[in-house]
Residue, then its C-alpha position, 0 to 999 in steps of 0.5 A: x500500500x501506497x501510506x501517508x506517514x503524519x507522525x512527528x520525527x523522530x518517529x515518523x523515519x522509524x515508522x517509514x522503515x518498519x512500514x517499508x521493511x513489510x513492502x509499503x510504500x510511504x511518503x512522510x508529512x511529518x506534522x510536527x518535530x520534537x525539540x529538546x527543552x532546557x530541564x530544571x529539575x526537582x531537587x529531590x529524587x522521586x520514589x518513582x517515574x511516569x511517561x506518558x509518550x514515547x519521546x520522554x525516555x530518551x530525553x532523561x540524561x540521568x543515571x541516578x532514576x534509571x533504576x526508580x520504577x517506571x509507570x508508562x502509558x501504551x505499549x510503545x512508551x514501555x519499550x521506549x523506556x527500556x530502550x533509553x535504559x530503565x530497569x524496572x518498567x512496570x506494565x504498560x497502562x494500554x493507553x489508560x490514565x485511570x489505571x496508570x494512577x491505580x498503579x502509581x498511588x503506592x508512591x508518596x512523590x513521583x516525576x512526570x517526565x513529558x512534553x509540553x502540550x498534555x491531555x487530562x490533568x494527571x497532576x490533580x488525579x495523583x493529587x486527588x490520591x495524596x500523591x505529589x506528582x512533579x511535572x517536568x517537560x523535557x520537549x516541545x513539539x513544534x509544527x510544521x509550517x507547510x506541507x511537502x511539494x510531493x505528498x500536495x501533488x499525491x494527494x491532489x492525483x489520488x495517489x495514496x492508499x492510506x494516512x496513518x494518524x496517531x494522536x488527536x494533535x495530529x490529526x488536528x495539525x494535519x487537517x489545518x495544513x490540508x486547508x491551508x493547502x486548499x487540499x480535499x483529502x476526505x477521499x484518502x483512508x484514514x487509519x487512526x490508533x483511537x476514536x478521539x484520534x478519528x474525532x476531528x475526521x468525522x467532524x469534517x465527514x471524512x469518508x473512511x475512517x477506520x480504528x484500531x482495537x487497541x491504541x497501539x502501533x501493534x493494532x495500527x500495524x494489523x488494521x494497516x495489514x486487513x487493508x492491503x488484504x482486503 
């Protein structure tokens, strides 16, 4: 299949290379890139960690928490952690806030490690627990100004199969730059990893909208697979 990759870099190469590695053909509009943040950090160690995205890991340049327990959101962030060197990664919470602050009330004091645009107060639900939850944001993520010339042309002759879309941010980004291209899009699959992902889609009537099973890059990955089946 001929995919349209919107997700931010660094993720949106890695994407493509997996993607292509299982006989896609992708162009990337990345929508967004994500930009390193001087940190100040708390300071007192906290007992434990949470990451709610996958850039947050590898942006902790700090040997001393690498050990500290770590509650992250989504299968994708777990595996980040590890990979950026955390020891003790518990369960992911499967996209599920509710359950991340269930596991992570134990704790008395905890570092949220993420970028600066969040969805949900997870501050006032640890708070609500009697957990001091810091909030540290190590990046934002800066949008693109425009489109690229090639993905513009395949969009306008039809020449794509799919776009993929992973967060509402995104979607809402994507959408602003079609317009601002003067682009109709709405005939384009979109395969997206939740429903409030889909939600601006639907809001403009887009003609195909598909969701995931799970908001994972797994269940994204398999929807994607059903579609060059079908």
């Amino acid at each position: 299949m001929r995919v349209l990759i919107t997700r931010a870099e660094p993720d949106a190469t890695r994407v493509a290379m997996a993607l292509t590695a299982l006989g896609h053909t992708v162009m990337l509009a990345p929508v967004a890139c994500c930009q390193a943040l001087p940190v100040v950090w708390p300071l007192v160690l906290p007992q434990a960690l949470v990451f709610t995205s996958r850039q947050a890991p590898a942006l902790v340049e700090r040997d001393d928490v690498k050990h500290l327990p770590v509650f992250p959101i989504g299968s994708a962030t777990a595996l980040a952690a590890r990979s950026a060197g955390f020891t003790d990664v518990q369960a992911d919470a499967a996209g599920d806030r509710g359950q991340l602050v269930r596991k992570a009330k134990r704790f008395s004091e905890l570092w949220w490690c993420c970028g600066t645009h969040v969805q949900g107060d997870l501050v006032a639900d640890m708070r609500a627990h009697g957990v001091i939850l810091h909030r540290i944001p190590l990046y934002a993520m800066v949008p693109a100004f425009a489109l690229p010339d090639a993905v513009c042309m395949a969009l306008k002759n039809h020449e794509l199969d799919a776009v993929l879309l992973m967060s509402a941010k995104t979607t809402e980004r994507f959408l602003a730059l079609l317009e601002q291209h003067n682009i109709d899009a709405t005939w384009l699959p979109a395969l997206c990893l939740s429903a409030a992902v889909a939600a601006p889609l639907r809001a403009q009537h887009w003609q195909t909208v598909q969701v995931a099973s799970r908001p994972e890059w797994t269940a994204l990955q398999e929807l994607l697979t059903q579609n060059a089946v079908g």
